[in-house]
C-alpha positions in Angstrom: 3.0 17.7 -106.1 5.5 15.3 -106.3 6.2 12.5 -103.8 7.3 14.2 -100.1 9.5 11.7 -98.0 7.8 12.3 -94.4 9.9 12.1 -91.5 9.6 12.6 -87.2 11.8 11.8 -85.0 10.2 9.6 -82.2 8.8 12.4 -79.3 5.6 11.8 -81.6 4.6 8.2 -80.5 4.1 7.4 -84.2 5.5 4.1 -85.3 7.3 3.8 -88.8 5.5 2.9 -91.7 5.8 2.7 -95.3 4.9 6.7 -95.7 6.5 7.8 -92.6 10.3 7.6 -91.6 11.2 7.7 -87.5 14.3 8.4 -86.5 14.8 7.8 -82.7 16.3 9.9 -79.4 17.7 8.0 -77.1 17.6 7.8 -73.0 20.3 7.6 -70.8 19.3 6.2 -67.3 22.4 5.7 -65.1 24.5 5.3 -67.5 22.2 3.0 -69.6 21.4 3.9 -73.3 18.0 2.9 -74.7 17.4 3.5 -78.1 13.7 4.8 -78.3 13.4 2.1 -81.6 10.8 -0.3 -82.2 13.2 -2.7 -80.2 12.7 -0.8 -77.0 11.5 -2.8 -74.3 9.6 -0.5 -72.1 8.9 -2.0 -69.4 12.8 -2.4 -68.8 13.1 1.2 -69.4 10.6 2.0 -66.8 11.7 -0.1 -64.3 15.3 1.3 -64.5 13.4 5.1 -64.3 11.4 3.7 -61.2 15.2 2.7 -59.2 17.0 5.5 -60.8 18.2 8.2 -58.1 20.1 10.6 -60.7 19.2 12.7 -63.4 18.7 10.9 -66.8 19.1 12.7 -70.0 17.9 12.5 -73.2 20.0 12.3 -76.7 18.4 14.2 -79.8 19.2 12.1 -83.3 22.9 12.8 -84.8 23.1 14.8 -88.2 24.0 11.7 -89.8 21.4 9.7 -88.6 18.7 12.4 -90.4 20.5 11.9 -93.5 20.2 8.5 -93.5 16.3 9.3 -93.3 17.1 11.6 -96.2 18.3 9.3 -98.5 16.7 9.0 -102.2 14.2 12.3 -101.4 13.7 15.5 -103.8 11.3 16.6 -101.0 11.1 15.8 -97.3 9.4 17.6 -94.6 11.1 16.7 -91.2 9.1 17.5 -87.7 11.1 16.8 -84.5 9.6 17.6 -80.8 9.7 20.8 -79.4 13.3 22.4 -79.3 12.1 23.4 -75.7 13.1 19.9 -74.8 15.5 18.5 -77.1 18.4 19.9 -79.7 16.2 17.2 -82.5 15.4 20.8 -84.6 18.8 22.3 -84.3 20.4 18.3 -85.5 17.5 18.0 -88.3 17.8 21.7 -89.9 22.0 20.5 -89.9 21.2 17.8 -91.9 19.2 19.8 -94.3 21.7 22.1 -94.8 24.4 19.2 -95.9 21.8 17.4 -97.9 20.3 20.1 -99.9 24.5 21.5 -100.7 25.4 18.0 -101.7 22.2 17.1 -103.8 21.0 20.2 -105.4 17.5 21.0 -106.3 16.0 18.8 -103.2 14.3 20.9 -101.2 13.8 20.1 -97.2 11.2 21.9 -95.1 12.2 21.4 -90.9 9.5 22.4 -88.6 9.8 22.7 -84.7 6.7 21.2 -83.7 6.6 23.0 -80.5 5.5 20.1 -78.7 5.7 16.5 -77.7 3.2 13.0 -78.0 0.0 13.2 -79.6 0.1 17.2 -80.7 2.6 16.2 -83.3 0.2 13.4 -84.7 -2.6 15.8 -85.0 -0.1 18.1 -87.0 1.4 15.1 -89.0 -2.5 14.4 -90.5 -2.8 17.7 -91.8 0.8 17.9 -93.0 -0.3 14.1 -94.8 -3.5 16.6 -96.0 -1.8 19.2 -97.7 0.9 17.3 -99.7 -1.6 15.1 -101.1 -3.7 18.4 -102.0 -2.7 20.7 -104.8 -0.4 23.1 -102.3 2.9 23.9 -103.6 5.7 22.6 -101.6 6.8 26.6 -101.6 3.4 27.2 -99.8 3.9 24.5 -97.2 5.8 25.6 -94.3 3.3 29.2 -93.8 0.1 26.7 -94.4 1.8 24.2 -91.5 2.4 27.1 -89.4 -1.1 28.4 -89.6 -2.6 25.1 -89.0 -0.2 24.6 -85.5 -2.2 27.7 -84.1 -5.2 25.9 -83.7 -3.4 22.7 -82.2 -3.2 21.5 -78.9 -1.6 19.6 -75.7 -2.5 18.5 -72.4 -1.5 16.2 -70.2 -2.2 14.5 -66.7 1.1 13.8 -64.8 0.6 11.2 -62.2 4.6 11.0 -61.3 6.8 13.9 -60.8 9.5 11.6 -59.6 11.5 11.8 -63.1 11.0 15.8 -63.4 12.4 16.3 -60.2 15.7 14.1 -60.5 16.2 16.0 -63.8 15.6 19.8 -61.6 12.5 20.6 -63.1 10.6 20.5 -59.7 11.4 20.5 -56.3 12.2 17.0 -55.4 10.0 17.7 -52.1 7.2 18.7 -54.1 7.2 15.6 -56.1 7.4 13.2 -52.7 4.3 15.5 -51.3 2.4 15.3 -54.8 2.9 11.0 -54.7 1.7 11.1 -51.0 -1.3 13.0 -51.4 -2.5 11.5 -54.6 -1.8 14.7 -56.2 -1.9 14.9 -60.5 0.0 17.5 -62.2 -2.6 18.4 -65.2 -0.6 20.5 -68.0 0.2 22.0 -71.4 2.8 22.8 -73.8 3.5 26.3 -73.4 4.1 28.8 -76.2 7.7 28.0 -76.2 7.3 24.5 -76.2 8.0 23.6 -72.6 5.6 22.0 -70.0 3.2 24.3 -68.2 1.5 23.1 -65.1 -2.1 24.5 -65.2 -3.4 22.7 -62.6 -2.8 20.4 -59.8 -6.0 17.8 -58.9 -6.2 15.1 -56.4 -7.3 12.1 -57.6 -7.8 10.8 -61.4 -11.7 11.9 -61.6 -10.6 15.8 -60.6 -8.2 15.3 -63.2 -10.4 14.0 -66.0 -13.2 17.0 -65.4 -9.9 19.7 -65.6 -9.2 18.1 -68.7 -13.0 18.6 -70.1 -13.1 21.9 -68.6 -9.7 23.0 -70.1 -10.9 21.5 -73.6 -13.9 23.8 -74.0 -12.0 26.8 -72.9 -9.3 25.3 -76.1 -12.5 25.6 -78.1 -12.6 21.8 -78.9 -15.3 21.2 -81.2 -15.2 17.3 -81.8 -12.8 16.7 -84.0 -10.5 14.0 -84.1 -8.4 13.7 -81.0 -5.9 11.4 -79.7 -5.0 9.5 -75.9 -1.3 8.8 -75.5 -0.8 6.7 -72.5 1.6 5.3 -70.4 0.7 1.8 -69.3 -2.7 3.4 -68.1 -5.2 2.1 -71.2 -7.8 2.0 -68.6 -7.9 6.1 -67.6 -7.4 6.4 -71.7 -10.4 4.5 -72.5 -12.7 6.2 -69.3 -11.7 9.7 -70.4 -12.1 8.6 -74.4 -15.7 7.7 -72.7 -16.1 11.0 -70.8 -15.4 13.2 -73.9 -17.9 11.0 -76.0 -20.6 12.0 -73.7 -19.9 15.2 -74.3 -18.8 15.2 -78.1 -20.6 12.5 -79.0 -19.2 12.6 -82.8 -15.3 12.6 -81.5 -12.8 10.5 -83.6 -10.8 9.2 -80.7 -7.8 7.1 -80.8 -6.1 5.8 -78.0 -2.2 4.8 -78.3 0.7 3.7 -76.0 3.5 6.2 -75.8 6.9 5.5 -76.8 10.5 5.8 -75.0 10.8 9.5 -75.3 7.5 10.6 -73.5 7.4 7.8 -71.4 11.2 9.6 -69.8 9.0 13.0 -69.6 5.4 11.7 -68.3 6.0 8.5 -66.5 4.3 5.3 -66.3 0.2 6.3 -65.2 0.3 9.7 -67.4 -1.8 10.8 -70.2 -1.5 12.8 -73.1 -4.0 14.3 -75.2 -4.0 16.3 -78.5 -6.5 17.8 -80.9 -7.5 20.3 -82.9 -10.2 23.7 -82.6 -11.2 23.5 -86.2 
């Protein structure tokens, strides 16, 4: 196959590299933009989440700005974060609509991941799998579609305080959940949006809901990623818990960027793997 451009948009946590382009969202906070770039400074970002007392949004990348990721590709597959959160699909599929009309013969494949954080990741490796196999581009999106059925997400929410200023939650229930200790552990639902499954109290409850919800995923071992917010030492003590239980595990642990961090809050976790 020939070369496929690779591009995400940044509610992956991936950081750009020389074979993968990442365009960014941005955050509003008050009426403060931050550019979720490698420039972000995040603890700035926090601290203005942490004082905010109105709802914050969230800006998906402009058509323009996915055509300037375009630029010089034949091929490109583009992945953007679940259009359950963000209009990043409806802005990327745009700009593959212009690009392909004004450069004919390039082909771009847009897939709505469906999800958010380290999910995407998992996805990305086997997308970085098949176009350095012998699959036809033509064969592509079916073979990335299969491959997202056996993917999953969950996370540990250990602030609500962000979800409830933007009307997700009751604000009440968010005060009572910080009082009491209380962690939100959840998943991306079918439609791409956040599903509580559980609410634990206390950080070890959370960590054996998370085992327990893995095996039920039918997680054999495989490799599997820790997104975290400024909380590298739950990452590393549940990377340790899972070890003693899939001893061969290829875990990585990572810091989240802008765009999670605005969903999850500092202290939350995010986990994705596979069931293959």
């Amino acid at each position: 196959m020939d070369k496929v451009k690779l591009i995400i948009d940044s509610g992956s946590n991936d950081r750009m590299n020389d074979d993968l382009t990442v365009v960014p969202l941005t955050m509003t906070i008050a009426g403060q933009d931050f550019v979720d770039d490698e420039n972000l400074d995040l603890d700035s970002f926090i601290a203005s989440m942490e004082k905010n007392t109105e709802e914050g949004k969230t800006s998906c990348p402009s058509i323009s700005q996915w055509l300037n990721a375009l630029k010089g590709s034949e091929l490109a597959i583009i992945m953007t974060i679940t259009s359950g959160l963000s209009g990043s699909f409806s802005s990327a599929f745009q700009a593959k609509q212009i690009y392909e009309k004004d450069h004919p013969g390039s082909h771009v494949l847009v897939v709505d991941s469906r999800t958010a954080g380290p999910e995407i990741s998992v996805i990305l490796r086997e997308i970085k799998r098949l176009v350095n196999s012998k699959t036809r581009f033509v064969d592509l999106e079916q073979k990335i579609s299969d491959y997202k059925t056996h993917t999953h997400l969950l996370v540990v929410l250990k602030s609500l305080h962000n979800l409830a200023l933007n009307g997700r939650i009751n604000m009440a229930v968010a005060k009572v959940a910080k009082v009491l200790n209380i962690d939100v552990v959840g998943t991306a639902s079918d439609e791409g949006k956040l599903e509580p499954l559980s609410k634990v109290r206390g950080i070890k409850r959370a960590f054996k809901e998370i085992l327990k919800l893995m095996a039920e995923m039918k997680y054999k071992g495989g490799r599997l990623i820790i997104d975290h917010c400024k909380n590298e030492k739950d990452a590393q003590t549940l990377k340790e818990k899972i070890l003693a239980s899939y001893p061969q595990a290829e875990i990585v642990i990572r810091s989240m960027r802008g765009l999670c961090t605005f969903y999850a809050e500092e202290g939350s976790l995010m986990i994705g793997f596979d069931d293959l």
